[in-house]
Wavefront OBJ file of the C-alpha trace (Angstrom):
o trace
v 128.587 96.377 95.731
v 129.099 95.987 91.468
v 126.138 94.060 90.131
v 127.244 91.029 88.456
v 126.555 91.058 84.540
v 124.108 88.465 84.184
v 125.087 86.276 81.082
v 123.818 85.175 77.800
v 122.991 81.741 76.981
v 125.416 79.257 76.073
v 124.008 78.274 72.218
v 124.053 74.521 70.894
v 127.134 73.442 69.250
v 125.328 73.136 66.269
v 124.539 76.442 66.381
v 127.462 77.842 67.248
v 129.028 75.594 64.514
v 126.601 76.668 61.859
v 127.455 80.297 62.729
v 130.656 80.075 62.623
v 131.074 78.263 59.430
v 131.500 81.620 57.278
v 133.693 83.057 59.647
v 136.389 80.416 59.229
v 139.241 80.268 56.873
v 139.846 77.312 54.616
v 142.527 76.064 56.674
v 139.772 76.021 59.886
v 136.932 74.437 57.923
v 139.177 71.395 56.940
v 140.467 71.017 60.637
v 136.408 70.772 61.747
v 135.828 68.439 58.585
v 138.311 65.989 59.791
v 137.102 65.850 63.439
v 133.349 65.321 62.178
v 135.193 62.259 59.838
v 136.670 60.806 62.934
v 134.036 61.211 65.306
v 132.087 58.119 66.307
v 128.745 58.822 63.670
v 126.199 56.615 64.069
v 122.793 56.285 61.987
v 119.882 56.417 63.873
v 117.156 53.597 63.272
v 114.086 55.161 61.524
v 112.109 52.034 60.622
v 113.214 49.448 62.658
v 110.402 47.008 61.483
v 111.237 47.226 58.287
v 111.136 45.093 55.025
v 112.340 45.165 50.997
v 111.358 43.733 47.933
v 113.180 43.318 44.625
v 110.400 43.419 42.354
v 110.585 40.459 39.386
v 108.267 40.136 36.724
v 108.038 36.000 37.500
v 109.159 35.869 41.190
v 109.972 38.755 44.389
v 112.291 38.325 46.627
v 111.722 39.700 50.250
v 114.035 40.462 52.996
v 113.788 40.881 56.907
v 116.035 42.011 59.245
v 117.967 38.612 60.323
v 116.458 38.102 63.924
v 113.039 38.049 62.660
v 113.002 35.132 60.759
v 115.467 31.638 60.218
v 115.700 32.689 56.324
v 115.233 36.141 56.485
v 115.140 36.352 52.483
v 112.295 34.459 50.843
v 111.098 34.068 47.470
v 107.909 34.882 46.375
v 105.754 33.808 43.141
v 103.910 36.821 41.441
v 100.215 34.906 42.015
v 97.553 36.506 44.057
v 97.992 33.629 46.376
v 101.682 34.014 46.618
v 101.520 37.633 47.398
v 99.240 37.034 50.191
v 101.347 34.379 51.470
v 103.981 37.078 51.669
v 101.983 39.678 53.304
v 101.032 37.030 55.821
v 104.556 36.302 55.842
v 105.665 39.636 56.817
v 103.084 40.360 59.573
v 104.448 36.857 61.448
v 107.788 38.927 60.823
v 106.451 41.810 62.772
v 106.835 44.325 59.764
v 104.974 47.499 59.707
v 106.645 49.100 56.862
v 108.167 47.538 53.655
v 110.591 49.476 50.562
v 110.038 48.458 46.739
v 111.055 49.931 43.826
v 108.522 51.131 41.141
v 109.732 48.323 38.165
v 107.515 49.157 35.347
v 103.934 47.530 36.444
v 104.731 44.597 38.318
v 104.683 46.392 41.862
v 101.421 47.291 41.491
v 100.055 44.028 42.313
v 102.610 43.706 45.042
v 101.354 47.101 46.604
v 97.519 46.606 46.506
v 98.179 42.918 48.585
v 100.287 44.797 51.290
v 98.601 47.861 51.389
v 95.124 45.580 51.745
v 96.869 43.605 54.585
v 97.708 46.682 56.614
v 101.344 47.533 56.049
v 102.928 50.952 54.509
v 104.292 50.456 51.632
v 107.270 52.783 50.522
v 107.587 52.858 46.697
v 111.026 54.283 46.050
v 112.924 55.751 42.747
v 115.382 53.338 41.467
v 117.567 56.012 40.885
v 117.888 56.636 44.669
v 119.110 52.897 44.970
v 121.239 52.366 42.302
v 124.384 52.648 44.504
v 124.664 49.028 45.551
v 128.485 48.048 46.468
v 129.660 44.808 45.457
v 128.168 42.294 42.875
v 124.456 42.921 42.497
v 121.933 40.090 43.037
v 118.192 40.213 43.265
v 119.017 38.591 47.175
v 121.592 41.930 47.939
v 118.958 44.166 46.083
v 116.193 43.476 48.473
v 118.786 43.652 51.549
v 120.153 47.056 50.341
v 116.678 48.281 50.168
v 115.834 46.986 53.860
v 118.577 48.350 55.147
v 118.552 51.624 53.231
v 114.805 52.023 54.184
v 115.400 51.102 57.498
v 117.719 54.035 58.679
v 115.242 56.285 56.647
v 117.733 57.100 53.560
v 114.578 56.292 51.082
v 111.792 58.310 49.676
v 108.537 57.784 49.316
v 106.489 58.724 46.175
v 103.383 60.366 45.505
v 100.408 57.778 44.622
v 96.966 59.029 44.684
v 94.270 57.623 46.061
v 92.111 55.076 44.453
v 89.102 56.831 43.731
v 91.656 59.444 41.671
v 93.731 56.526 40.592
v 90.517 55.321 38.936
v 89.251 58.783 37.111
v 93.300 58.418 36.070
v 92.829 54.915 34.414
v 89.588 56.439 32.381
v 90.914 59.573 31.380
v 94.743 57.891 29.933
v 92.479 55.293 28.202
v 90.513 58.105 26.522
v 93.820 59.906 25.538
v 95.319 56.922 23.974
v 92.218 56.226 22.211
v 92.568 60.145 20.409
v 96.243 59.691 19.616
v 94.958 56.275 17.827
v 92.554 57.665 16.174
v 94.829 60.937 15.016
v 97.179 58.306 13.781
v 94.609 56.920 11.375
v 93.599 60.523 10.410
v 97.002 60.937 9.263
v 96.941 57.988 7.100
v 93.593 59.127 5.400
v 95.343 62.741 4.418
v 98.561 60.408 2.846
v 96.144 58.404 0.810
v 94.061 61.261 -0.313
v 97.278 63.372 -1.149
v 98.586 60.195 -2.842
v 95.497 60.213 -5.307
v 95.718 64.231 -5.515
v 93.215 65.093 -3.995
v 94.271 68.440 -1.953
v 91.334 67.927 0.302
v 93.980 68.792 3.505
v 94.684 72.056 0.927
v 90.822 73.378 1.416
v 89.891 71.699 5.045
v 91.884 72.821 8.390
v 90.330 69.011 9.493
v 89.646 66.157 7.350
v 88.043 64.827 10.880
v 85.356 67.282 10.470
v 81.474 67.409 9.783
v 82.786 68.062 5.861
v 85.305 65.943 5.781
v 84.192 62.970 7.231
v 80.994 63.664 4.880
v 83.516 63.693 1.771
v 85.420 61.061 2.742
v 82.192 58.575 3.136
v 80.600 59.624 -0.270
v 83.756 58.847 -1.727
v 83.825 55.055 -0.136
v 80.192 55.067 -1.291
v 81.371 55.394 -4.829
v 80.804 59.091 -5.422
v 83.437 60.258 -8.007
v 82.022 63.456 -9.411
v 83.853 66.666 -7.625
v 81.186 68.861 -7.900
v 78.691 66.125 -5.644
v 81.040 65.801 -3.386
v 81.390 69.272 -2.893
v 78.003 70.100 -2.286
v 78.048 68.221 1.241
v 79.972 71.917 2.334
v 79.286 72.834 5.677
v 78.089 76.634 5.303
v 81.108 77.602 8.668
v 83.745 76.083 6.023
v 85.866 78.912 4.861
v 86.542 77.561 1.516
v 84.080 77.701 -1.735
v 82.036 75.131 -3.576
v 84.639 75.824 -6.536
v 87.808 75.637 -4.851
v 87.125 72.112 -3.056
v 85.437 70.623 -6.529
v 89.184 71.588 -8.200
v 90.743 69.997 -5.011
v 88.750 66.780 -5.643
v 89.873 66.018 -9.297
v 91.808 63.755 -8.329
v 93.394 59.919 -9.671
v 91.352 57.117 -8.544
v 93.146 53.515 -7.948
v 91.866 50.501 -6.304
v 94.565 49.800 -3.950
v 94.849 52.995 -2.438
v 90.570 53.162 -1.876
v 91.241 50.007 -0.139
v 93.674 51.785 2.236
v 91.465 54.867 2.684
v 88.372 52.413 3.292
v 90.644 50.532 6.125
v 91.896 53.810 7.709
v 88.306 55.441 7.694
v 86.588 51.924 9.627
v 89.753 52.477 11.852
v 88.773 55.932 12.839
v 85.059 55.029 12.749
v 86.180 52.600 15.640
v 88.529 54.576 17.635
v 85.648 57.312 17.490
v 83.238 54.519 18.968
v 85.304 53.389 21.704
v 85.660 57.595 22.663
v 82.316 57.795 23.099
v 82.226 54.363 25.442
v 85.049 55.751 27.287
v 83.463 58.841 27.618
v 79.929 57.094 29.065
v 81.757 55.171 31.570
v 84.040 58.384 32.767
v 80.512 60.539 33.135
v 78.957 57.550 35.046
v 82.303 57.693 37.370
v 82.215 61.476 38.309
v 78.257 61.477 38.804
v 79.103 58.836 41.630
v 82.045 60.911 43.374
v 81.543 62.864 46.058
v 81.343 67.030 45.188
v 83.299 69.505 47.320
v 81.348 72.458 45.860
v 78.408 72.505 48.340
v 75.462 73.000 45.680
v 77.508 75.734 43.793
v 77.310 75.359 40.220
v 78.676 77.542 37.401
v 76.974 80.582 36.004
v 74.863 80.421 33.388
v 76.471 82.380 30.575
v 79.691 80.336 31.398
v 78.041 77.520 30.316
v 76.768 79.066 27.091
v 79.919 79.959 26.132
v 81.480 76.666 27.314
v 79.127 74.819 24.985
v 80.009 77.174 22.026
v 84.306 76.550 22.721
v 83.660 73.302 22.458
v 86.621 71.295 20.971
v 86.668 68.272 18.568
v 88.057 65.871 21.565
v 85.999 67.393 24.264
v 84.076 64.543 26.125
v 80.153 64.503 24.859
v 79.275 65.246 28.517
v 79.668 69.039 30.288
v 82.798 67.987 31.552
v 83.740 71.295 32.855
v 80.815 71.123 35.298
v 81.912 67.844 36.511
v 84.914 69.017 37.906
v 83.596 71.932 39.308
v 81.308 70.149 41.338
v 84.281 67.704 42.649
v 86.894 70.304 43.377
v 84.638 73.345 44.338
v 86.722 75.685 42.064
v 87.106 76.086 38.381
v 90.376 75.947 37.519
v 89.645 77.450 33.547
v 89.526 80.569 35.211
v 93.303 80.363 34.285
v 94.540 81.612 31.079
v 95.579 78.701 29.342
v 94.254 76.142 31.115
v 90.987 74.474 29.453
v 88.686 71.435 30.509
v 91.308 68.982 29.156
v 94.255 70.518 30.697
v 92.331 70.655 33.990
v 90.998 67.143 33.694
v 94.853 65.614 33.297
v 95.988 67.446 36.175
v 93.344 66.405 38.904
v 93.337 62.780 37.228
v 97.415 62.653 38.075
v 97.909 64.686 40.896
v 94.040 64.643 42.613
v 92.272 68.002 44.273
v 93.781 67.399 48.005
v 96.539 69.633 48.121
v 97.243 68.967 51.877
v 99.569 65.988 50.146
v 101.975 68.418 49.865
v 103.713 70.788 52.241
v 103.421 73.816 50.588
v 103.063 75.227 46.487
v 107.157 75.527 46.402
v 106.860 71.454 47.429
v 104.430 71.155 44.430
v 106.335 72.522 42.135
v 109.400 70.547 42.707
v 107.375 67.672 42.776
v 106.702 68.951 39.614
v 110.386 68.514 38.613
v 109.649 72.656 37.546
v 111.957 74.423 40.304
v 116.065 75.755 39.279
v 118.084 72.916 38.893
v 121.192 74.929 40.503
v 124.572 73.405 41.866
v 125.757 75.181 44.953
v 129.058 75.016 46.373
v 130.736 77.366 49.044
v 127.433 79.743 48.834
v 127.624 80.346 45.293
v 126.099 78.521 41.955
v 128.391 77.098 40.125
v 126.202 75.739 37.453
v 122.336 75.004 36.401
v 121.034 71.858 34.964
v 117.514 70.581 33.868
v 115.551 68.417 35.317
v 113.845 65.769 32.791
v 110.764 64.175 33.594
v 107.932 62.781 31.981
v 104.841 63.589 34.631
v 101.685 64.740 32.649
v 101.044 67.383 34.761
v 104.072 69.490 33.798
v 103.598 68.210 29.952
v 100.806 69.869 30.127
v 101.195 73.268 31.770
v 103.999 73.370 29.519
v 101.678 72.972 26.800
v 99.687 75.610 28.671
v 102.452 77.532 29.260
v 103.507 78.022 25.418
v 99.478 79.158 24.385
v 100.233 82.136 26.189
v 102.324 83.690 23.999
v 99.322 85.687 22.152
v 97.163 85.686 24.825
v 95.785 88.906 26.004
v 95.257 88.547 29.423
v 97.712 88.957 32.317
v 99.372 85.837 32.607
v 100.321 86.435 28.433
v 102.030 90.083 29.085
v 103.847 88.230 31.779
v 104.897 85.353 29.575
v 105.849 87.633 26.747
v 108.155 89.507 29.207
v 109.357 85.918 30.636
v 110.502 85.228 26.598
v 111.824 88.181 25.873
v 114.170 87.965 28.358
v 115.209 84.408 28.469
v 114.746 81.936 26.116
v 111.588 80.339 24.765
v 112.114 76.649 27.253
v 113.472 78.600 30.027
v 110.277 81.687 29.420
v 107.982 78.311 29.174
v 108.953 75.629 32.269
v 109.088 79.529 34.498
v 105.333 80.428 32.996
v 104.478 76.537 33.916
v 105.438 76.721 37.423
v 103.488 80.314 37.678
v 100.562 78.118 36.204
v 101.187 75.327 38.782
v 101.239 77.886 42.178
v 98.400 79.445 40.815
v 96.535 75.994 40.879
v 97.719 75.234 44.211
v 96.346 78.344 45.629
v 92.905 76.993 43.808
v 92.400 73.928 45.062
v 94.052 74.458 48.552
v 92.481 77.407 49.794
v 89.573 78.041 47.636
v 91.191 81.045 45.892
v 89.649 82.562 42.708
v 91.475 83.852 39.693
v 90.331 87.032 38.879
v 92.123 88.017 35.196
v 93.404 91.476 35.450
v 94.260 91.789 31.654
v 97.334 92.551 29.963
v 97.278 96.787 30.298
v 97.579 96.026 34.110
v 100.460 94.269 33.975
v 102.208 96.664 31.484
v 101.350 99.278 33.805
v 102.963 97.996 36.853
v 106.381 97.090 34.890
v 105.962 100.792 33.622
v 105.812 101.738 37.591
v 108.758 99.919 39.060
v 110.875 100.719 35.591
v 110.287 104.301 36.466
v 111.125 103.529 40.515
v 113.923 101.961 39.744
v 114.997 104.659 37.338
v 114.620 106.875 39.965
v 116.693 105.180 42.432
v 119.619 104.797 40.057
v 119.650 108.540 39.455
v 119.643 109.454 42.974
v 122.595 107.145 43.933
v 124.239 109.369 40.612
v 123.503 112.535 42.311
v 120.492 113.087 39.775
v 116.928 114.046 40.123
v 114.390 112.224 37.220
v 111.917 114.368 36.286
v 108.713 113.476 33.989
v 108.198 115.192 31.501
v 104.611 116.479 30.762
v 102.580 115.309 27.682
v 102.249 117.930 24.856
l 1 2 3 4 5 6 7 8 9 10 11 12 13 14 15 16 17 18 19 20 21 22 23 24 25 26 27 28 29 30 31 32 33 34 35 36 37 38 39 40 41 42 43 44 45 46 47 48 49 50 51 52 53 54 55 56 57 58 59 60 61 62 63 64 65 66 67 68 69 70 71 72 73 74 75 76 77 78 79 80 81 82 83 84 85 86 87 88 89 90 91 92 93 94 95 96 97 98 99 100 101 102 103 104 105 106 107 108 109 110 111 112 113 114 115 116 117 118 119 120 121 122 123 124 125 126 127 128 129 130 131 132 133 134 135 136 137 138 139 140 141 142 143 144 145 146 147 148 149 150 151 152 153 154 155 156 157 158 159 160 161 162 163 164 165 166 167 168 169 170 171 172 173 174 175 176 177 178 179 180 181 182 183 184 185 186 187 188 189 190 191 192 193 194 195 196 197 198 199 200 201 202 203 204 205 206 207 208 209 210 211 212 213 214 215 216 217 218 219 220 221 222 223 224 225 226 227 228 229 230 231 232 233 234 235 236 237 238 239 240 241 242 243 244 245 246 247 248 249 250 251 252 253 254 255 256 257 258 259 260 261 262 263 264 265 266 267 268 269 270 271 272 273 274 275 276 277 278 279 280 281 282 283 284 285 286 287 288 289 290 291 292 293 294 295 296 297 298 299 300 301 302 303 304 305 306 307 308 309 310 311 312 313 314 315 316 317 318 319 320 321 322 323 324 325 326 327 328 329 330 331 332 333 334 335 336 337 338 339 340 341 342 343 344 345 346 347 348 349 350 351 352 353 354 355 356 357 358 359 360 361 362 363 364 365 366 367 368 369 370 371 372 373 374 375 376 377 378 379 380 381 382 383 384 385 386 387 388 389 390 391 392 393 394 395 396 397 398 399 400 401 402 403 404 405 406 407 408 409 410 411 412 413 414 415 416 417 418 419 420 421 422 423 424 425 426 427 428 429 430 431 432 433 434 435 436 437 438 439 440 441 442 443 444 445 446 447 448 449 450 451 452 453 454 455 456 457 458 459 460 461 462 463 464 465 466 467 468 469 470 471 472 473 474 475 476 477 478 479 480 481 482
């Protein structure tokens, strides 16, 4: 008696569909298209106690779905006892989860209230929303957004937690106090160049130990060049001589006035750094340290303390974050103590937020920008944004270009072969895996230096080489050294 074949297993119709999708002609595809238009496609109900808010700057207005309320759209004052009346509000409602858009700052109040009365909040792009039909009110806005959020068609962005969101508010406060003051140092060197004096000419900073000492015994009512340039520091490039000739220059009232202003301007801007800078110290000495008693070696330090940049924090910074994070991310090349500070004060040190480092990166906004259709790109965009993270491994990105080490052979390559933004947002994302790695799994960066990496492009030039010649019907042969 013949053995019956024992058959295979009958596979899903979406896998047999999404097998056979290549194997059709174009006349087949459209035939399925039109039977998946005309079947009976139904969304399936993701949040079903769900809520949204048009975000005002005087007044919010809140919808519910209709059978949870007589007026399921309320308005809302932007008081703190108005937006508790609307959290209360929504948890008679029986909402767990509401949908807002992030309008400029006036949803952060709103999202502190609900998040401190127990709901999830979803804070949305309003790009993701735009698509209203019909006449747009603020009443259809929050509506579209309930019902958008509530069959799970919204997105919900990245906010850190509060003790990051805090070392965030310290460290942009501190930034915008530098660009202030660098604004005021700008006006000092158009004053002094409008008296000619070519003090700029002789100093690579007018905010420095010399200049600053200058620039005071001037406002004192110094006048003779060769006093004023006897306060030379001894690391200033520059002779006695050539910054007397640079000081000869035409002395007028009005603009002394303006260089006195400027200078108390900077004097103040410096002041408030150094209160900033106090307060941000006293912040990380009260976080908790992921770096179990590790601390940094010795002659790192040393030679941290010696690198030491004109807009470094007082404090040893460095060892601050080390101590948080368990990791030093300056191992990079490229990345210093200021690059590393604005990257765990916007994104944080828990990595887990994210799924894996290709997630981070196109949170990132630094992943191919490519348009697909029928299997093949059809054309590449860019993706703007304005997060401070990628500003600055872009920044960090472009100091590679002389660098040395491994990660600067690699760039060079990157911009010889591409151009300079495309070489720069690729280098960033290498920058931004690499810091994944870091702070996810402990890694350490070990810098292999740039000979290594010229060594293994020699390697696989030479392999491929070799290949090429073979599928010619060629043997490559090296040829020995004389």
């Amino acid at each position: 008696m013949k053995a019956k074949q024992k058959e295979p297993p009958e596979k899903s119709t979406g896998q047999s569909t999404q097998l056979n999708w290549r194997r059709m002609n174009r006349k087949q595809r459209r035939d399925l298209e039109r039977k998946i238009q005309s079947a009976d496609l139904t969304l399936q109900l993701v949040h079903p106690d769900a809520a949204g808010i048009d975000i005002g700057n005087e007044s919010h207005y809140v919808a519910v779905p209709p059978d949870r309320d007589n007026q399921p759209v309320r308005h809302f004052g932007c008081t703190t006892a108005e937006l508790r009346a609307m959290a209360d509000w929504l948890r008679q409602c029986r909402i767990r989860t509401v949908a807002m858009q992030s309008t400029s700052v006036y949803w952060i109040a709103v999202y502190d209230v609900l998040e401190q009365a127990g709901l999830e909040v979803y804070l949305v792009n309003a790009r993701e929303t735009k698509n209203l039909p019909g006449r747009k009110s603020d009443v259809q806005e929050s509506q579209w957004l309930m019902k958008l959020h509530t069959y799970g068609l919204l997105r919900n962005s990245f906010r850190p937690p509060q003790e990051v969101r805090t070392m965030r508010t310290y460290w942009r406060q501190r930034n915008d106090l530098v660009r202030s003051a660098a604004r005021h140092i700008q006006r000092i060197q158009k004053t002094l160049t409008q008296m000619n004096m070519q003090l700029a000419n002789v100093l690579s900073d007018v905010s420095g130990v010399t200049g600053q000492a200058i620039i005071k015994a001037i406002l004192a009512g110094e006048r003779d060049p060769q006093k004023l340039a006897a306060f030379r520091d001894p690391r200033v490039k520059a002779s006695e001589q050539d910054i007397a000739r640079s000081l000869e220059g035409n002395w007028q009232d009005d603009l002394l006035f303006v260089l006195q202003q400027e200078q108390a301007a900077f004097e103040f801007y410096r002041k408030q750094m150094t209160e900033c800078d106090r307060q941000l110290e006293r912040y990380l000495q009260k976080m908790e340290g992921r770096s179990q008693g590790a601390t940094l070696p010795e002659e790192k330090r040393k030679d941290r303390l010696q690198k030491k940049k004109g807009n470094e924090p007082h404090f040893d910074l460095q060892a601050q974050l080390f101590r948080m994070t368990g990791t030093d991310l300056t191992q990079i090349d490229g990345i210093d103590v200021m690059t590393a500070t604005t990257i765990l004060s916007e994104a944080g040190w828990d990595m887990i937020k994210w799924k894996d480092e290709d997630h981070f990166v196109s949170w990132l906004r630094l992943c191919p920008d490519n348009r697909i259709s029928g299997d093949r790109i059809i054309g590449k965009g860019r993706l703007p944004t304005n997060n401070r993270v990628t500003v600055a491994l872009k920044l960090a990105a472009s100091n590679l270009r002389t660098s040395q080490s491994y990660l600067g052979a690699q760039f060079r390559r990157l911009r010889a072969r591409l151009d300079t933004p495309v070489a720069i947002k690729a280098m960033a994302a290498k920058l931004a895996r690499l810091i994944y790695r870091m702070l996810r799994y402990g890694t350490k960066y070990v810098d292999q230096g740039s000979p290594f990496y010229e060594l293994q492009q020699r390697t696989r030039e030479i392999r491929r080489l070799k290949v090429k010649a073979a599928s010619l019907g060629f043997q490559l042969v090296q040829r020995n050294a004389a």
